[in-house]
N, C-alpha and C positions, 0 to 999 in steps of 0.2 A: 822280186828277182829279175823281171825284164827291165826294172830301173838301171842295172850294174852297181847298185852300189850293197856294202854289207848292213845286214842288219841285227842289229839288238834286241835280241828275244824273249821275252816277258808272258807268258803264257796263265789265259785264266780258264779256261773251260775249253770243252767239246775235243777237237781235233787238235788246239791250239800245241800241246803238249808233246805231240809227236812230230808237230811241224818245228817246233823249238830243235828238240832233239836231229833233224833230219837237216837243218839249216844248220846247225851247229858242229854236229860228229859227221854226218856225211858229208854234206858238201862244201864245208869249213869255209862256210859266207858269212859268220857270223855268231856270235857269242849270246849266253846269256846274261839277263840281267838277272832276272830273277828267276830259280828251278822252279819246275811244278811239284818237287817234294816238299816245298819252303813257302806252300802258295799263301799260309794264311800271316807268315814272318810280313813285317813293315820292312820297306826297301829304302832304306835312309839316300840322302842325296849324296850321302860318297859314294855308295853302290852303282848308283846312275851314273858320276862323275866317272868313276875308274870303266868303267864299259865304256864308254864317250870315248875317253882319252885313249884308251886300248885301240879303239875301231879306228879313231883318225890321226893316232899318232905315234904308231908304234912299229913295228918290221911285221910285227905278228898282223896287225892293224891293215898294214899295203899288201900282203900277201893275199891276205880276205878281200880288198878290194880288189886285185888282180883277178881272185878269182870270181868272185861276182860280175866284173867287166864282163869275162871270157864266156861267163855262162850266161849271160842278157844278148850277146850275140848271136848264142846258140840257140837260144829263147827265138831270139827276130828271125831267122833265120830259116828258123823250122813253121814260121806259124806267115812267112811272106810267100808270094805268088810263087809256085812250083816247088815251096818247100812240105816236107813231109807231113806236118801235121796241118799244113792248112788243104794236102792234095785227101787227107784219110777223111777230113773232115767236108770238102766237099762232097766226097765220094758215099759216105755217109746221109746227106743231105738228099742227094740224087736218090737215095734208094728209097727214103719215106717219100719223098713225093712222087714217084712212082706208082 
């Protein structure tokens, strides 16, 4: 996500499944390739091709990367010198070594 750009979600195990789902329906950065209800299905290379082609060549496609841009900024932004999650995170820091 800090890259900006959208990605193609393909999920085999552990958390993978709910980040598919959360990168896809919430933050519409990015589609799948293949669901986690279809994990054991073979994913032929049209499957692959057409998510390709969707992500970098389509309106639905620039939109996703729009929005993955917008939110890699938000990304840098909050984790650079005086931004929020790098100020909780030092502050965090300060108190274990305490």
């Amino acid at each position: 996500m800090s890259m900006g750009v959208p990605q193609a979600t393909w999920p085999v195990s552990y958390d993978q499944p709910f980040n598919a789902i959360s990168v896809s329906n919430l933050l519409k950065i990015g589609m799948p390739v293949k669901c986690w209800s279809h994990r054991e299905e073979l994913v032929t290379a049209s499957t692959i091709e057409k998510a390709v082609k969707t992500l970098m060549g389509t309106t639905e496609g620039e939109e996703m990367r729009q929005r993955a841009f917008t939110l890699s900024n938000k990304i840098k932004s909050s984790v650079s010198d005086g931004g929020p999650a790098r100020k909780e995170m030092e502050s965090f820091i300060s108190n274990i070594i305490e």
